[in-house]
C-alpha positions in Angstrom: -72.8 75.1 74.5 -74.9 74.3 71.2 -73.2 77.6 69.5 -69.8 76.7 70.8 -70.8 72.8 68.9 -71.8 75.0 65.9 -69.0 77.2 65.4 -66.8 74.2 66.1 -68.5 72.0 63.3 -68.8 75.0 60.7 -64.4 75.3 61.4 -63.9 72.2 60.9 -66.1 72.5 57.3 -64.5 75.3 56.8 -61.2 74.2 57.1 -62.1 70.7 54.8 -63.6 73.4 52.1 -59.8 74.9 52.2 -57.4 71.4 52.0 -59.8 70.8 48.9 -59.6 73.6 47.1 -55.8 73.5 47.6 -55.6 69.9 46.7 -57.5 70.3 43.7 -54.9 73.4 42.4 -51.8 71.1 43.6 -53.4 68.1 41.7 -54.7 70.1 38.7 -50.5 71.7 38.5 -48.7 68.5 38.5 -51.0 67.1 36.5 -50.1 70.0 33.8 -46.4 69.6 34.7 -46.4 65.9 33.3 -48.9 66.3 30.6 -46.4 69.0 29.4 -43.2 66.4 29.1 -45.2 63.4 27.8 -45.2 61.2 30.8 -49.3 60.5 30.8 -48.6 57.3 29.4 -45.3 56.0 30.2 -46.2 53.1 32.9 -47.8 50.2 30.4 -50.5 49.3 33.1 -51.4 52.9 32.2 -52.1 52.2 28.4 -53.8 49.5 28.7 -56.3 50.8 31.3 -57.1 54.1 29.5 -57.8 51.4 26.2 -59.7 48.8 27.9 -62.2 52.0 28.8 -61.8 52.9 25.2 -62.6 49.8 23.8 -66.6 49.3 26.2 -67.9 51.6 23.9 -65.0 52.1 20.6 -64.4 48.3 19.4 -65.7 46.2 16.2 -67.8 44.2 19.2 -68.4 47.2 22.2 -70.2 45.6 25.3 -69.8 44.2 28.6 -67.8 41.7 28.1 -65.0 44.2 27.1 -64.1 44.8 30.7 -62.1 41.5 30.8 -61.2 39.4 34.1 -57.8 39.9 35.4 -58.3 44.0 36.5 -60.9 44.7 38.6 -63.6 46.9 36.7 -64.2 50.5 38.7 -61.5 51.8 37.5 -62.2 51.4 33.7 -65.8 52.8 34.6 -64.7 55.7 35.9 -62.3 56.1 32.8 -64.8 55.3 30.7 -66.9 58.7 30.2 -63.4 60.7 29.8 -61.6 57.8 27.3 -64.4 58.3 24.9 -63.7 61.3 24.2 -60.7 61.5 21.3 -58.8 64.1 22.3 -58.5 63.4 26.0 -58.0 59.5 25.0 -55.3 60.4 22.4 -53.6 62.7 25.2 -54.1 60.4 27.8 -55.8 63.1 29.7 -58.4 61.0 30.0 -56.9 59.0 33.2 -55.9 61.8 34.5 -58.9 62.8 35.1 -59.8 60.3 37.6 -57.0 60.0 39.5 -56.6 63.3 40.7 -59.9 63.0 41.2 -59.2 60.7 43.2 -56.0 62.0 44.7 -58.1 65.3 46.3 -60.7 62.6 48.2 -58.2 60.8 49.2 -56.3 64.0 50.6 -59.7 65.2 52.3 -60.2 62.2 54.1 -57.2 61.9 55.4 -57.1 65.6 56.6 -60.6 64.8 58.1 -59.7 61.5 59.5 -56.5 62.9 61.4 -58.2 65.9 62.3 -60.7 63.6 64.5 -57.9 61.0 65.6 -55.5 63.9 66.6 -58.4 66.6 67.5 -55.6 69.1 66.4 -55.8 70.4 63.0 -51.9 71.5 62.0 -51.1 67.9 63.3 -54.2 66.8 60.5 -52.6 69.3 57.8 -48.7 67.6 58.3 -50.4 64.2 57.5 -52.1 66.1 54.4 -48.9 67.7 53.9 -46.8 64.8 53.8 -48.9 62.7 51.3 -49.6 66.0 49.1 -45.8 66.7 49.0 -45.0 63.4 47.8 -43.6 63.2 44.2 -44.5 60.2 43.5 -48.0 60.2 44.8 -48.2 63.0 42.8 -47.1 61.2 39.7 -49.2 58.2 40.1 -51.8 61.2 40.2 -51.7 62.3 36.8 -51.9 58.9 35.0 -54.3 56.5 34.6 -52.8 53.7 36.9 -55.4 51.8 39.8 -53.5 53.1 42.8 -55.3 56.4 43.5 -58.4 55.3 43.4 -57.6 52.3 45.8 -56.2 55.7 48.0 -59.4 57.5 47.6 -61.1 54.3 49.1 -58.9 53.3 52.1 -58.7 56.8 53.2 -62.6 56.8 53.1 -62.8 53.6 55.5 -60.1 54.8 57.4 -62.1 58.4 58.4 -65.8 56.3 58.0 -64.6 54.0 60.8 -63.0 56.8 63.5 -65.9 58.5 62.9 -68.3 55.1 64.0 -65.9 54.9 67.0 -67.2 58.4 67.9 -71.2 58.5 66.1 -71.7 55.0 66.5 -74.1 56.1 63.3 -75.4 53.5 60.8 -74.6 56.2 58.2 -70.6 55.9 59.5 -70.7 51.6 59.0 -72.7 52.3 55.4 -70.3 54.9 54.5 -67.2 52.4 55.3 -69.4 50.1 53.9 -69.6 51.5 50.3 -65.8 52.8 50.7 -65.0 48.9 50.8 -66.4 48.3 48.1 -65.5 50.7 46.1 -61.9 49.3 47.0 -62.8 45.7 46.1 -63.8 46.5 43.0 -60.4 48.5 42.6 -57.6 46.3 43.5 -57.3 43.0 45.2 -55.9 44.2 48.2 -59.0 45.9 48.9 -60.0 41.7 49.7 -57.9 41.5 52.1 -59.1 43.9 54.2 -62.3 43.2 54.8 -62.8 40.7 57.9 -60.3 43.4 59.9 -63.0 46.3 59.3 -65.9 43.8 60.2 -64.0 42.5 62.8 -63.3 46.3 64.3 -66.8 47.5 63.7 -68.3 44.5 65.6 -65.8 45.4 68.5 -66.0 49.2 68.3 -70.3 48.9 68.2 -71.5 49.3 71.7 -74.7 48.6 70.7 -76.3 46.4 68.2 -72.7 45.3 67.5 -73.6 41.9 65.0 -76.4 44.1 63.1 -74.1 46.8 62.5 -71.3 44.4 61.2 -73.2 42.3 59.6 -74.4 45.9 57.6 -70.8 46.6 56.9 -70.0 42.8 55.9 -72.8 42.9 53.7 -72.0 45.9 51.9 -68.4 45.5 51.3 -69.2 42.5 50.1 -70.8 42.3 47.3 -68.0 43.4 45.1 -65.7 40.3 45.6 -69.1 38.3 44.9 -69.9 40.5 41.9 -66.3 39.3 40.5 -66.3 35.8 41.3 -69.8 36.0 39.0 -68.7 37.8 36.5 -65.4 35.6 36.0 -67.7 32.6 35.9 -70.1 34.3 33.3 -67.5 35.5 30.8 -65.0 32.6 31.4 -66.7 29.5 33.2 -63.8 29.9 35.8 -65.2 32.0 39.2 -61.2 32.0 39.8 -60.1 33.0 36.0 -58.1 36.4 37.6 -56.3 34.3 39.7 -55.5 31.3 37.5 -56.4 31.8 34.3 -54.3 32.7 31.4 -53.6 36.4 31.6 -53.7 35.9 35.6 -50.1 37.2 37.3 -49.7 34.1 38.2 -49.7 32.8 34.5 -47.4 35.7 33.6 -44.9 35.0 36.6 -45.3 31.0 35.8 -42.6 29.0 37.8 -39.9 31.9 37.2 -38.5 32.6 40.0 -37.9 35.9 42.0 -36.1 37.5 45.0 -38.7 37.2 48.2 -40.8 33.9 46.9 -41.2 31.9 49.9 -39.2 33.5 52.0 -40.5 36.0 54.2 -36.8 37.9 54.9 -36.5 38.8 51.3 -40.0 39.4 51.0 -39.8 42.3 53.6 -36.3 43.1 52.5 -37.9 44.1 49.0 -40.7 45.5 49.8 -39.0 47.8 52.5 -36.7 49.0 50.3 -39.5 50.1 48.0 -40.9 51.6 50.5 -37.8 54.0 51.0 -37.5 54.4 47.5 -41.1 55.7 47.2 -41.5 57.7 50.9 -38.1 58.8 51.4 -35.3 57.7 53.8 -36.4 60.4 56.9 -40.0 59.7 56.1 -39.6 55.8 56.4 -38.0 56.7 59.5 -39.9 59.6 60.9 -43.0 57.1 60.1 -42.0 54.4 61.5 -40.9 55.5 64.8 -44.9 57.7 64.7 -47.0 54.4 64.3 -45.3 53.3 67.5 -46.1 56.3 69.0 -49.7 55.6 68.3 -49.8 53.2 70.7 -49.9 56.3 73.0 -53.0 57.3 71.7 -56.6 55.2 71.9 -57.9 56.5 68.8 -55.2 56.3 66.8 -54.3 52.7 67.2 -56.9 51.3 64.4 -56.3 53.5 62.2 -52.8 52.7 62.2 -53.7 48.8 62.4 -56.0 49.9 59.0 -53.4 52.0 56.8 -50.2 49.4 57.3 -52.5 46.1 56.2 -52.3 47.1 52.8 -48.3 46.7 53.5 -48.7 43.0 54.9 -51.2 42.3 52.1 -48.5 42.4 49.7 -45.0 41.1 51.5 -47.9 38.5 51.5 -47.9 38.4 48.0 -44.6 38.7 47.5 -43.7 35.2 49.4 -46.6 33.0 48.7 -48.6 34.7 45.0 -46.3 35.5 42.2 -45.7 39.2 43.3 -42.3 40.3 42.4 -40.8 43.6 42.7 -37.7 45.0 41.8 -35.5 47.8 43.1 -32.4 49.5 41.7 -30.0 48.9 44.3 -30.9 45.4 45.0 -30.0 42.4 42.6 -31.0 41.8 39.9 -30.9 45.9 40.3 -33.9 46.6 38.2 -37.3 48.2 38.1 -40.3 46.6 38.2 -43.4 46.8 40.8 -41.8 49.6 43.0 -44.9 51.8 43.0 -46.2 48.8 45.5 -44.3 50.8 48.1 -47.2 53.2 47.8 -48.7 50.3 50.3 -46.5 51.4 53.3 -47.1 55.5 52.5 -50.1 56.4 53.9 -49.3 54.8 57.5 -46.5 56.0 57.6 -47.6 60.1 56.9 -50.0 59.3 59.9 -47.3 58.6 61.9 -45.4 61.0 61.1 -48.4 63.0 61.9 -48.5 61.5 65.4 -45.1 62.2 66.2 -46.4 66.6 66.0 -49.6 65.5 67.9 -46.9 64.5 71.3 -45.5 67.5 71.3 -47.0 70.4 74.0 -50.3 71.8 72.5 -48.5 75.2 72.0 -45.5 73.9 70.0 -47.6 71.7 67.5 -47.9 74.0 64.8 -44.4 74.8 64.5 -43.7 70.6 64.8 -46.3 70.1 62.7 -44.7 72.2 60.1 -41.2 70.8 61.0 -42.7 67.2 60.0 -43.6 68.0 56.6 -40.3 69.8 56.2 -38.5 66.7 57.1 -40.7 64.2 55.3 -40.1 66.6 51.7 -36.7 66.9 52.1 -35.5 64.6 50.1 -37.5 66.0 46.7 -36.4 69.5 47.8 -32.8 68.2 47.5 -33.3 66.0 43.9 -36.4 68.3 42.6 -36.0 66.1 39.5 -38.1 62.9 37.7 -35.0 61.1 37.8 -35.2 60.8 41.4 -39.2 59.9 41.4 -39.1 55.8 41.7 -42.4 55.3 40.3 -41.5 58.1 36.9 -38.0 56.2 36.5 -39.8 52.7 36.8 -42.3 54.3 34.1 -39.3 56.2 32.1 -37.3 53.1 32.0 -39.1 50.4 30.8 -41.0 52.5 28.2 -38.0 53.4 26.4 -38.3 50.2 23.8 -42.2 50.9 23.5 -42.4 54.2 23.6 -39.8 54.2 20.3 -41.9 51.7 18.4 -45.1 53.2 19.7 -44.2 56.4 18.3 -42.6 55.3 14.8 -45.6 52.8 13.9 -48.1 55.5 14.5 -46.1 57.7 12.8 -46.4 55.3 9.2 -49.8 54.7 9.8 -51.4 58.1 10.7 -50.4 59.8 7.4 -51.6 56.5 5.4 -54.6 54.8 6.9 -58.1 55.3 5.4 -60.8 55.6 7.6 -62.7 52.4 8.1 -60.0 50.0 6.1 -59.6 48.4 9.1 -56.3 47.0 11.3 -56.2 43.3 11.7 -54.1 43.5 15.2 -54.1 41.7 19.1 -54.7 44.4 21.9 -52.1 45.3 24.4 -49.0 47.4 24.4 -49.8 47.4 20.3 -53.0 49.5 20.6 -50.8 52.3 21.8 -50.0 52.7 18.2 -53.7 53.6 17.3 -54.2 56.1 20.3 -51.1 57.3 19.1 -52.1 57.4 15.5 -56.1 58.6 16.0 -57.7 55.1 14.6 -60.6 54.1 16.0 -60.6 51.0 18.3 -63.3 49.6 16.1 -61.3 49.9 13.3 -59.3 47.1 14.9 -59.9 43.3 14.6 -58.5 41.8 18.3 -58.7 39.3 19.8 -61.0 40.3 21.9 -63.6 40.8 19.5 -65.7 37.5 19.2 -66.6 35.6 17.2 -64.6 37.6 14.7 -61.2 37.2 15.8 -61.6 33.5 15.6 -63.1 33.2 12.5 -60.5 35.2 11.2 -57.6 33.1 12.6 -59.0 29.8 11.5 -60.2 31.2 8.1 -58.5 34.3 6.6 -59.9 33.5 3.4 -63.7 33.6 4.5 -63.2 36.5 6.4 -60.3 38.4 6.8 -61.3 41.4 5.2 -58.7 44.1 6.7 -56.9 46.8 4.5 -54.1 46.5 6.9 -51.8 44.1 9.4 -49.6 45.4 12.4 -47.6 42.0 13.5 -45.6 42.2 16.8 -42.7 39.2 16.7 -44.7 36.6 15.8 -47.9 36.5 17.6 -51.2 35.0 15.6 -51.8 37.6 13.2 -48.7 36.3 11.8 -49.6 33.4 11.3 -52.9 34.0 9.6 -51.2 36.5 7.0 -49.3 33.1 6.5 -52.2 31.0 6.2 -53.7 33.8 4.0 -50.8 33.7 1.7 -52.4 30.3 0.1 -56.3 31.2 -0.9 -55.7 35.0 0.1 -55.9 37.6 1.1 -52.5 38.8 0.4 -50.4 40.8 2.3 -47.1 43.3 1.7 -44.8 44.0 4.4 -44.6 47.7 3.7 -42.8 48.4 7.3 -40.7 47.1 9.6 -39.7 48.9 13.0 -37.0 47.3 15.1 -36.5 48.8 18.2 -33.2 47.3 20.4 -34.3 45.3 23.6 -38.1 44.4 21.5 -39.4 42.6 19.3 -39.7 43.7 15.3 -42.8 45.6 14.9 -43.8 44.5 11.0 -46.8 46.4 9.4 -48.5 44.8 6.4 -50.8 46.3 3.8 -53.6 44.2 1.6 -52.1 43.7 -2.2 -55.1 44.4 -4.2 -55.4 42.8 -7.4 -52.3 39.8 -6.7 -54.0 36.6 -7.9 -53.7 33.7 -5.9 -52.5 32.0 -8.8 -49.3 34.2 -9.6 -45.8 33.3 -9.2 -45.6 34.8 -5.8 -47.6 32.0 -4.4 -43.9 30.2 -3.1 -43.9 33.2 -1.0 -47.6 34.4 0.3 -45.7 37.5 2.1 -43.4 39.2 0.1 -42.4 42.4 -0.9 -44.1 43.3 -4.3 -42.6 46.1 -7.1 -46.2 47.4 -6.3 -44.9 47.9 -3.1 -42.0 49.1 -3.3 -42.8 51.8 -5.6 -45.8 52.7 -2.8 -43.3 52.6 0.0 -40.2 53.3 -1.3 -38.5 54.4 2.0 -40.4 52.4 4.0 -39.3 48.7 2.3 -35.0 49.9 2.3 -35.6 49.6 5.7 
């Protein structure tokens, strides 16, 4: 009996050491694939992460404080040790990384996990199969977006808790434990599903049930209460991601959208991004599994677990400023449809649990037709263009990729070392990853008391070699304070890009007195320029 236990246990090792190597190959060759085209860098969520990692240790004031308040922090840690690095910063390689890191834990547990629901392993390898074969998991993959770690943690809980059902082990509610909050500290949904695990560990405990929940509860935790104090530290506002300026809900402001207070549109939405992003049979095939669960004990949690991300953000969508936006619904657009990644994992265990009803004999083979089913659709459009979460990327980069690109481009073959960009930070520090300049070459506003001072005072100390405007925003306005007591600045560039605002790029002009007869016009366009940047200033 104990060797039959064993040989059982080293299989199922075994078989784990197998899904991960091949996960790691599959990860490591899409990753390739869209490092090869570009498309590291195309979703602007990704840009800024991989910069706010850059800019902890690379910024005129490096420090704590760079994390910010709005996204939650692991995932700029993680980036962190691989952003510092030029090259893989420059290539965005550097979020890469992580995520598909991330994307082979999350496959492992979710093999493990539907191993143990299931006790069948070609029934656990369709679930793998169907979330491995996924394009656009496998896009989301390769850059350095917040979703795959949240994936990694969910699919952690989701096997730490089955295996408590079974163990009853402290290990399997410390495990879930740190799992939670490694997805608090990921993405706010992560919140949201903390009282269900403590409320399913305190009813799946069959002894010692409040300790062991109360273990869980106090784990899980203490990354929502590490926010709230690091909000009220930085900002004086425990709620400053919520509310404050640079909060969705200050971006969203009273605009409003499609699914806002009312739930049928909410679902309407977010269903249909969920099609976009699992697939038409999958949605189907998925759907019609978690029902099926019901026909299994074990399997009924975990399917209550992997479809709360899903109500967490129809949730959203009707009551918090969380729009999204699908091509074939009005106003027939893209924006937010990676949030159908929500729905996904539920649905490739039920599709799982749909092989698991069939006769023990004929699982493989319905194992195998699952997956077959479920990757149909890519194997009939093997292209980008039918990836939701690459065309939502591809899409609305065009404007910023263009202006990215021809920025850096005028700046890369002229900037000095250490003459310094007076800038903001955003979508406009792509041009110095872009370029190779140093983030703490950069004056932001980020970096206090600096920027400020700056602002308020150009004359005192604005000490830049260089400008990079982006339609109108307050470095404008201080070139045009500066234009009075100096220092003054040439327009040497200006990139106009249809659909976004003029990109203007400004160069100190040594040696104009404050007192010539340009002083009617503090930012002008010199002969001294001209002659500098000929082809630059017809433009």
């Amino acid at each position: 009996m104990r060797r039959d236990i064993a040989n059982s246990k080293h299989a199922r090792i075994f078989e784990t050491a197998i899904a991960i190597a091949l996960l790691i190959l599959w990860s490591a060759l899409w990753i390739w694939f869209f490092y090869q085209r570009g498309y590291l860098a195309y979703y602007g969520d990704a840009e800024a992460h991989l910069n706010i990692a850059r800019r902890i240790l690379d910024s005129r004031t490096p420090g704590y404080d760079q994390i910010g308040t709005v996204w939650l922090p692991l995932p700029h840690l993680l980036l962190l040790p691989f952003a510092r690095n030029d090259a893989l910063w420059r290539t965005a390689l550097a979020g890469a990384i992580p995520s598909g890191i991330c994307f082979v834990v999350a496959g492992a547990f979710l093999f493990a996990a539907a191993r143990r629901v299931f006790e069948n392993t070609a029934v656990a390898a369709a679930a793998l199969a169907v979330f491995a074969l996924n394009p656009n998991v496998l896009y989301l993959q390769a850059t350095a977006m917040t979703e795959p770690l949240f994936m990694a943690a969910l699919m952690a809980i989701l096997y730490c808790t089955v295996r408590f059902s079974d163990t009853q082990s402290w290990a399997s509610v410390s495990g879930a434990g740190a799992a939670a909050l490694c997805g608090t500290l990921a993405r706010y949904e992560g919140w949201f599903l903390l009282p269900f695990v403590t409320l399913f560990v305190l009813l799946a405990a069959r002894q010692r049930r409040v300790a062991k929940a109360a273990l869980f509860a106090a784990i899980a935790s203490l990354g929502p209460l590490y926010w709230l104090g690091h909000n009220w530290w930085c900002c004086s506002n425990v709620l400053d991601f919520y509310n404050g300026p640079y909060s969705p809900k200050a971006i969203q402001g009273a605009a409003h959208y499609p699914g806002l207070g009312d739930w049928g549109k909410a679902w309407l939405y977010f269903r249909t991004a969920a099609r976009w992003f699992a697939g038409t049979p999958l949605l189907w095939l998925g759907a019609a599994g978690l029902l099926a669960c019901a026909a299994f004990r074990k399997a009924r949690w975990p399917a209550l677990l992997l479809v709360l991300p899903a109500a967490f953000y129809v949730w959203s969508m009707h009551s918090s400023g969380t729009p999204i936006y699908v091509p074939d619904l009005w106003p027939n657009s893209y924006y937010n449809t990676r949030y159908g990644l929500a729905l996904f994992p539920s649905l490739a265990l039920g599709a799982a649990a749909l092989a698991a009803l069939a006769p023990a004999r004929a699982r493989p083979a319905a194992a195998l037709a699952v997956a077959a089913i479920a990757a149909a659709p890519w194997l009939v459009h093997p292209r980008p263009e039918a990836w939701i979460t690459w065309k939502e990327s591809q899409v609305n980069s065009v404007a910023r990729r263009a202006w990215t690109r021809q920025a850096a481009d005028f700046l890369a073959t002229r900037y000095r070392a250490g003459s310094g960009v007076f800038t903001t930070f955003g979508d406009i520090t792509g041009i110095y990853r872009h370029a190779g300049i140093p983030l703490r070459d950069t004056l932001t506003w980020d970096n206090w008391p600096l920027w400020p001072a700056a602002i308020a005072r150009p004359d005192l100390f604005l000490w830049e070699e260089w400008a990079v405007v982006r339609g109108g925003d307050p470095v404008q306005s201080a070139l045009l304070r500066a234009g009075f007591r100096g220092p003054r600045y040439e327009l040497v560039k200006i990139v106009t890009v249809p659909g976004a605002p003029a990109i203007e790029i400004y160069h100190c002009c040594i040696g104009v007195a404050s007192g010539s007869s340009n002083d009617a016009n503090p930012i002008h366009q010199s002969a001294w320029s001209k002659e500098r940047f000929p082809a630059d200033m017809e433009k």
